[in-house]
C-alpha positions, 0 to 999 in steps of 0.5 A, a space after each residue: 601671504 597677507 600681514 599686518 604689523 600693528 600696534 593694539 593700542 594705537 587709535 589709527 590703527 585700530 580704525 584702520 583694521 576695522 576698515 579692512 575688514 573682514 581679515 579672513 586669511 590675513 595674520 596680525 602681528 601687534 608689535 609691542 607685544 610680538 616685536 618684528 625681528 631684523 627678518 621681517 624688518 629687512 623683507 619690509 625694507 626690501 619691498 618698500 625700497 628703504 628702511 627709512 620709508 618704514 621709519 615715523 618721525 611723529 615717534 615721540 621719541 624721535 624729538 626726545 633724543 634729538 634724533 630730528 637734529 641728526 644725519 641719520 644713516 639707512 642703518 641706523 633707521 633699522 636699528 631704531 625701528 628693531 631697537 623701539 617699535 614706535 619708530 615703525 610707520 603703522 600699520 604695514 600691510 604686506 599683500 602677496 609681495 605688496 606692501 603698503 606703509 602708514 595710515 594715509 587715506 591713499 595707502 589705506 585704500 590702496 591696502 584694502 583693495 590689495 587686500 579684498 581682489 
C-alpha cells in the first residue's frame, strides 16, 4: 500500500508531492479535509515506533496553549494529533510497511526512492 497524509494548503507539502511524482498508485489523504481516524493514527504510530514521532511542535498551536511547558504523555500526543490535524508532522509517506514522517530533504528523498523502486 502506498499513502500519503497531507495537508492542501500547506507549501511544503505541496512542493513536496511535486517532488515525488508521478504518484501513480499512491492514494492521497489531505487531512483537513478527510482527518486520519485513531486507526490510521495508531498503524503510523506502530510503523514509526511512537505517537510522539508523528507529532509537530512547529503547530501553532502548540505555543498558543502552552503545550511546550508541559510534560506530555504518548497519550496525549494521539489525542492532540486525532483532536487538530496540525499537530501531525507532514507529510507522511507509507510505502509498503515503510513510513517516512516530515519534510526533511533526508526523509524526502528517502520517500521518494521507496516510492519509485
Amino acid at each position: 500500500m502506498k499513502k500519503i497524509y497531507h495537508l492542501g494548503s500547506c507549501s511544503t507539502c505541496i512542493r513536496i508531492l511535486k517532488e515525488l511524482e508521478p504518484l501513480d498508485g499512491v492514494t492521497l489523504q489531505e487531512i483537513k479535509s478527510e482527518p486520519i481516524t485513531p486507526e490510521q493514527l495508531d498503524e503510523m504510530a506502530q510503523l514509526s515506533g511512537s505517537y510522539e514521532s508523528l507529532f509537530s511542535r512547529r503547530a501553532m498551536l502548540f505555543r498558543q496553549r502552552g503545550l511546550h511547558e508541559q510534560e506530555l504523555t504518548e497519550d496525549d500526543y494521539k489525542n492532540l494529533i486525532l483532536e487538530h490535524y496540525t499537530f501531525l508532522k507532514r507529510p507522511v509517506t507509507l510505502v509498503d510497511g515503510q513510513i517516512f514522517v516530515g519534510n526533511s530533504k533526508k526523509v524526502v528523498e528517502a520517500a521518494n526512492e521507496a516510492l519509485h523502486s
